[in-house]
PDB file as gemmi writes it, atoms N, CA and C in Angstrom:
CRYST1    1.000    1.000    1.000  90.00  90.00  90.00 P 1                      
ATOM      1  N   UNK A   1       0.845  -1.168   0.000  1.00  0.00           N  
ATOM      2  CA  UNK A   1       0.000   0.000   0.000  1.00  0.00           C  
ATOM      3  C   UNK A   1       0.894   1.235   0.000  1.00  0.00           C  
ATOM      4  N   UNK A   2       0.543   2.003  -1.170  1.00  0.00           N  
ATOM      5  CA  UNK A   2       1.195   3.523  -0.474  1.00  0.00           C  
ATOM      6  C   UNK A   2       0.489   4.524  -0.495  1.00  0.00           C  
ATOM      7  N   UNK A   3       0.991   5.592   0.216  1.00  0.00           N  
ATOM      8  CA  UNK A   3       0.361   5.965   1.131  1.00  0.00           C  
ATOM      9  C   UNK A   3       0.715   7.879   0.263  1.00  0.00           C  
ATOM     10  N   UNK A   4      -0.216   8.384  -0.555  1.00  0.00           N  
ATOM     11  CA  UNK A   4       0.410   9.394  -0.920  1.00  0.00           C  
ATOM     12  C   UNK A   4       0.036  10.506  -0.077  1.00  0.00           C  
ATOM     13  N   UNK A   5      -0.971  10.705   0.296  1.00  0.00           N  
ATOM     14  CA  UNK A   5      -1.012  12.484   2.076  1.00  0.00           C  
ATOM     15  C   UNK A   5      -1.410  11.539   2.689  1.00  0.00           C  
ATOM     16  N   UNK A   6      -0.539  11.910   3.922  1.00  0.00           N  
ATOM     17  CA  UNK A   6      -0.761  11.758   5.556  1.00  0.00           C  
ATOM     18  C   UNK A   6      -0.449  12.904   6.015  1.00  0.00           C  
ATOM     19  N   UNK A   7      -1.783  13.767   6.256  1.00  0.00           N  
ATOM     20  CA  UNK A   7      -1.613  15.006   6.497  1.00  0.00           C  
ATOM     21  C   UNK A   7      -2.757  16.196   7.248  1.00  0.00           C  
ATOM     22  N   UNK A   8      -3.152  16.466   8.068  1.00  0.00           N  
ATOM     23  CA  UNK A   8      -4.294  16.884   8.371  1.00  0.00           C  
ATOM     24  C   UNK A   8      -4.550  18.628   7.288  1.00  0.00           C  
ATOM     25  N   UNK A   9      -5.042  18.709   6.941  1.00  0.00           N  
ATOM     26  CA  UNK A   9      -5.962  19.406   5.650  1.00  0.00           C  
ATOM     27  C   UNK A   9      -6.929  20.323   6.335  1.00  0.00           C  
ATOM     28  N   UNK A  10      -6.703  21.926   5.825  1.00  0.00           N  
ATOM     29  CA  UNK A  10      -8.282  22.877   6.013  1.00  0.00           C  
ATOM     30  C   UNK A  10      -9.249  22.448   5.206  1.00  0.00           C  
ATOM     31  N   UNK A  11     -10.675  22.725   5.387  1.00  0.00           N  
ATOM     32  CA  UNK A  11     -11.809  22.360   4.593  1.00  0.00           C  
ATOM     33  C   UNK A  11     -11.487  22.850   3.117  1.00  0.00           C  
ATOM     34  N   UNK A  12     -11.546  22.346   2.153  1.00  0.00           N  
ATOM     35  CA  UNK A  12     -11.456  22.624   0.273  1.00  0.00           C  
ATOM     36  C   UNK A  12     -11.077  21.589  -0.479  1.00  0.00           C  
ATOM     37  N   UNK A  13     -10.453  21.924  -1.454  1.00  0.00           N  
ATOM     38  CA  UNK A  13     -10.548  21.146  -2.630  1.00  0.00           C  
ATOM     39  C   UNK A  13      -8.844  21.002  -2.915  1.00  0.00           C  
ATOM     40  N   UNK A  14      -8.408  19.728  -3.129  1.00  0.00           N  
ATOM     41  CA  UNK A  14      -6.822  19.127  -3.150  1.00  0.00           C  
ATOM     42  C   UNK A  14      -6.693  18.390  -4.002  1.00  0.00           C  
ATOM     43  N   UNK A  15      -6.067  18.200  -4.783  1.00  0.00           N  
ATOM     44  CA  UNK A  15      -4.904  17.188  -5.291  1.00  0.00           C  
ATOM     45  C   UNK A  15      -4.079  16.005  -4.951  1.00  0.00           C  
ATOM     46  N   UNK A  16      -4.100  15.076  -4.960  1.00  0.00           N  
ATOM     47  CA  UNK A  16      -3.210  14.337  -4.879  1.00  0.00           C  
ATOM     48  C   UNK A  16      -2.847  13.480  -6.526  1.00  0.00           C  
ATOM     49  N   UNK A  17      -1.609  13.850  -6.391  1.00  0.00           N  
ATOM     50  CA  UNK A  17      -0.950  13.113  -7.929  1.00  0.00           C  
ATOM     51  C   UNK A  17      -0.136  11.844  -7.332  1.00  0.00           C  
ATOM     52  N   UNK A  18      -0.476  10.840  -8.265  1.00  0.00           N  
ATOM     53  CA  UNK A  18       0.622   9.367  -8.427  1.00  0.00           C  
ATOM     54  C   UNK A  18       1.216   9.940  -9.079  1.00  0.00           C  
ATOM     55  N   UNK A  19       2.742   9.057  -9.420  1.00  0.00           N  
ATOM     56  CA  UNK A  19       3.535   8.772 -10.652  1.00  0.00           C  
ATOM     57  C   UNK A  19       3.386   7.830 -10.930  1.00  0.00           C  
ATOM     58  N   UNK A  20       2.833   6.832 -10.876  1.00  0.00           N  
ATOM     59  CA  UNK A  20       2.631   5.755 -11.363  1.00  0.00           C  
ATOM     60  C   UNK A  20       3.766   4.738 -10.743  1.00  0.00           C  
ATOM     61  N   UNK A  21       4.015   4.825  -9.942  1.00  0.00           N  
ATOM     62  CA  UNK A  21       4.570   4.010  -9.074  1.00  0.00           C  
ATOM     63  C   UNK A  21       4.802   3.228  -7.992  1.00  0.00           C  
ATOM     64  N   UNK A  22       5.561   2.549  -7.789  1.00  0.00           N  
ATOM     65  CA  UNK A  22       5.442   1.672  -6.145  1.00  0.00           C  
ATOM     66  C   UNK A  22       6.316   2.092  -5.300  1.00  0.00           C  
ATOM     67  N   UNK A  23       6.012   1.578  -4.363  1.00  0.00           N  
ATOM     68  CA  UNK A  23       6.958   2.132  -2.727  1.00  0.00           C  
ATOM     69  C   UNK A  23       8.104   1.501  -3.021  1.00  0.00           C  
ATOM     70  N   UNK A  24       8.390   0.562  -4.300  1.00  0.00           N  
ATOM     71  CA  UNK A  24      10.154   0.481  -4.277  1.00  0.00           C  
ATOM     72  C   UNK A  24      10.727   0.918  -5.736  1.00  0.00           C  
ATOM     73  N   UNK A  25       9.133   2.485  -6.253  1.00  0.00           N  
ATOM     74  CA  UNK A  25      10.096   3.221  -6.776  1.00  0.00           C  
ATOM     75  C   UNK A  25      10.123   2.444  -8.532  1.00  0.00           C  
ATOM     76  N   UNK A  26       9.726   1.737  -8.671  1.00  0.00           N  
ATOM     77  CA  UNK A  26       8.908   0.459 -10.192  1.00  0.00           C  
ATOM     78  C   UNK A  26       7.780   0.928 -11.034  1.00  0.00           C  
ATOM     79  N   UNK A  27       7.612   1.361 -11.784  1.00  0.00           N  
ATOM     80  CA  UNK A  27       6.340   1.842 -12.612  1.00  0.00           C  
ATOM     81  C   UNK A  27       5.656   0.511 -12.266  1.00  0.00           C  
ATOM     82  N   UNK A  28       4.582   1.157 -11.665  1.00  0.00           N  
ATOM     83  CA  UNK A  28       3.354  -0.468 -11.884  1.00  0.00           C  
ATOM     84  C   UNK A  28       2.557  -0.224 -13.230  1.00  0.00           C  
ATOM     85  N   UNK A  29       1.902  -1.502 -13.625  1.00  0.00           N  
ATOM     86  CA  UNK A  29       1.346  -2.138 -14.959  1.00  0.00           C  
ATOM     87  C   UNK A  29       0.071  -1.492 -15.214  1.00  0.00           C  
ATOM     88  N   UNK A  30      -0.372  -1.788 -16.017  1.00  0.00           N  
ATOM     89  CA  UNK A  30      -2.286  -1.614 -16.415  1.00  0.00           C  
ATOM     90  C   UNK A  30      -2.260  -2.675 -15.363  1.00  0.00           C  
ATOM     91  N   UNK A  31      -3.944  -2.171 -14.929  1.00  0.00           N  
ATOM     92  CA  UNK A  31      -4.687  -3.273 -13.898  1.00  0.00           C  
ATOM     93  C   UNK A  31      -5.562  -1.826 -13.267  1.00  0.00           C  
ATOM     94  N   UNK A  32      -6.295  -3.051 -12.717  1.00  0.00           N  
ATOM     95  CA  UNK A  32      -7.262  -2.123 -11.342  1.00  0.00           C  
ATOM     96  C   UNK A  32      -7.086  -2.192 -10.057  1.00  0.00           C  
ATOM     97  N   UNK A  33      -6.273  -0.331  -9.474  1.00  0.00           N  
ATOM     98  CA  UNK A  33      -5.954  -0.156  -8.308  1.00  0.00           C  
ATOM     99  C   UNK A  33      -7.406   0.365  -7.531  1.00  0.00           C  
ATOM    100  N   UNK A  34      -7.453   0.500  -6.168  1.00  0.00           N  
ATOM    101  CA  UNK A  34      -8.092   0.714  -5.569  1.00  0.00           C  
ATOM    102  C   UNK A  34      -7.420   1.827  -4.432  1.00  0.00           C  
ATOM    103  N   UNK A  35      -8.062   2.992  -4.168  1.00  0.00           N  
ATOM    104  CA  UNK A  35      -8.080   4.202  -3.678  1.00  0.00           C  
ATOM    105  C   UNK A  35      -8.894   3.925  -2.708  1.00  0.00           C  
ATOM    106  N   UNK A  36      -8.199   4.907  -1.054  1.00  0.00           N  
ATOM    107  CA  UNK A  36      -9.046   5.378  -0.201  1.00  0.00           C  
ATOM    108  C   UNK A  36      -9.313   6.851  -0.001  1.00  0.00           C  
ATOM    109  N   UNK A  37      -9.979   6.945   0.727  1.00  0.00           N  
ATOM    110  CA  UNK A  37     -10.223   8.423   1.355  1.00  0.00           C  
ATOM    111  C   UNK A  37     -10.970   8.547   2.757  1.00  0.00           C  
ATOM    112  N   UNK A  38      -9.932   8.899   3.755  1.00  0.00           N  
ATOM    113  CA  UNK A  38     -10.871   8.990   4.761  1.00  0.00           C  
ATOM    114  C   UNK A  38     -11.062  10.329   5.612  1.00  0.00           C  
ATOM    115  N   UNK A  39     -11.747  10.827   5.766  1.00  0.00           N  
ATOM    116  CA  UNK A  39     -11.861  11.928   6.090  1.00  0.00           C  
ATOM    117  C   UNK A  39     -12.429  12.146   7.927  1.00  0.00           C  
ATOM    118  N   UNK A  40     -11.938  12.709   8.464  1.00  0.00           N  
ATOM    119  CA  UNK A  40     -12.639  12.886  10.125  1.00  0.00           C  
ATOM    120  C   UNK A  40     -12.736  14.601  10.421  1.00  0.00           C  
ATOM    121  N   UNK A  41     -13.726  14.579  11.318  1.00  0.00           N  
ATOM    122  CA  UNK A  41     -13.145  16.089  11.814  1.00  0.00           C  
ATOM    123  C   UNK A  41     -14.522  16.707  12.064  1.00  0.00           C  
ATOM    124  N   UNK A  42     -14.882  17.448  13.181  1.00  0.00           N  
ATOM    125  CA  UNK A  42     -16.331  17.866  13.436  1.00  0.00           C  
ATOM    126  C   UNK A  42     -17.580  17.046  13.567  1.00  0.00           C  
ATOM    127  N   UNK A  43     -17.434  16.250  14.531  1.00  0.00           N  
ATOM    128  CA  UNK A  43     -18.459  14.793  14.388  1.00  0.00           C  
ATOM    129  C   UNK A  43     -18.645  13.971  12.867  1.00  0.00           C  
ATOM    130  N   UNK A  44     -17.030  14.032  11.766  1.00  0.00           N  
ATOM    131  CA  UNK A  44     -17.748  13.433  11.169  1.00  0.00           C  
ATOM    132  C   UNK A  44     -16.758  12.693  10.570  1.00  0.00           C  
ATOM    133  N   UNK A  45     -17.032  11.385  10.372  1.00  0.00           N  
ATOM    134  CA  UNK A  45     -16.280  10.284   9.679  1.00  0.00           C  
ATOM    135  C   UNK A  45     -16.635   9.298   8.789  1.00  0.00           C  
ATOM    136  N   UNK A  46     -15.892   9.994   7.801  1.00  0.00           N  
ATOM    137  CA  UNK A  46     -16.007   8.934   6.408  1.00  0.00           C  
ATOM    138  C   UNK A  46     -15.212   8.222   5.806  1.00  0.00           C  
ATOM    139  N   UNK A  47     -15.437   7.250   5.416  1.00  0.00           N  
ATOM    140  CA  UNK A  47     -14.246   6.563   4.532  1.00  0.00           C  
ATOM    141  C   UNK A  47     -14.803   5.757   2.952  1.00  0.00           C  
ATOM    142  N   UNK A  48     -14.398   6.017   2.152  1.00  0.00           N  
ATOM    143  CA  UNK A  48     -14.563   5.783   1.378  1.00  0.00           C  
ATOM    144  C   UNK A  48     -13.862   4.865   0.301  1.00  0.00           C  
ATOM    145  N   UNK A  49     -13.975   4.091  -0.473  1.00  0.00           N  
ATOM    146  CA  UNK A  49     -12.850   3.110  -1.341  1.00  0.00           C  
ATOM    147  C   UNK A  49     -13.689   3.051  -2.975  1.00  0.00           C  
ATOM    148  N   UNK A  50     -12.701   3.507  -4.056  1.00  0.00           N  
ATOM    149  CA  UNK A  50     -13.358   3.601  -5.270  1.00  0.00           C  
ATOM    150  C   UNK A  50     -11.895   2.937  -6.097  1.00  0.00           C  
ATOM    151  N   UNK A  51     -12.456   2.605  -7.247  1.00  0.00           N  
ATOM    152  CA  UNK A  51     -11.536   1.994  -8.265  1.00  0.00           C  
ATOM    153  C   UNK A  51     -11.054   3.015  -9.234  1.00  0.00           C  
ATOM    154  N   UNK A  52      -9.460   2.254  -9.343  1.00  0.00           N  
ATOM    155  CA  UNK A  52      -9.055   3.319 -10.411  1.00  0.00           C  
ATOM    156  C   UNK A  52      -8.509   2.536 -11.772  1.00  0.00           C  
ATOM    157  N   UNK A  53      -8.829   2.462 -12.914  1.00  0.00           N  
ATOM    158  CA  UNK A  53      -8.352   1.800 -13.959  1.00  0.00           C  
ATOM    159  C   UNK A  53      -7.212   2.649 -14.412  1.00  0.00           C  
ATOM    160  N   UNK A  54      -6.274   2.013 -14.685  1.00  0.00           N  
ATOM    161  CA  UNK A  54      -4.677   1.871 -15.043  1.00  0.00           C  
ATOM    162  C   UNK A  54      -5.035   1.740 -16.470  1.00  0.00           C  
ATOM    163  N   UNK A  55      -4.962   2.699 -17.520  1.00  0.00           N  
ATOM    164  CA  UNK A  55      -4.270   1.600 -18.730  1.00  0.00           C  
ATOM    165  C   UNK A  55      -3.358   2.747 -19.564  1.00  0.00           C  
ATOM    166  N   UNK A  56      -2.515   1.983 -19.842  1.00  0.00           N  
ATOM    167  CA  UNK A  56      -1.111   2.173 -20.634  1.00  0.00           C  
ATOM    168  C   UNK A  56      -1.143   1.544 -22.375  1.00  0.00           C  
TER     169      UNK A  56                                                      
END                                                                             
């Protein structure tokens, strides 16, 4: 798993970019990765998991 923000965030709208790579730094392949998002803060907690298609 890697891990691109570990970071506590003001309320808006962000970015996060891959390079298309792995934690040892390897372009990974076409395939289907899977993304989280979890969000806390003011009574409220979400987490979420959506698919991301890869193709090259």
């Amino acid at each position: 798993m890697r891990i691109l923000v570990d970071e506590e965030k003001l309320a808006g709208n962000y970015k996060a970019l891959w390079d298309w790579r792995d934690n040892w730094g390897k372009e990974v392949s076409s395939g289907v990765y899977l993304y989280r998002l979890k969000v806390e803060g003011q009574g409220l907690k979400l987490t979420k998991t959506k698919k991301l298609i890869l193709l090259k």
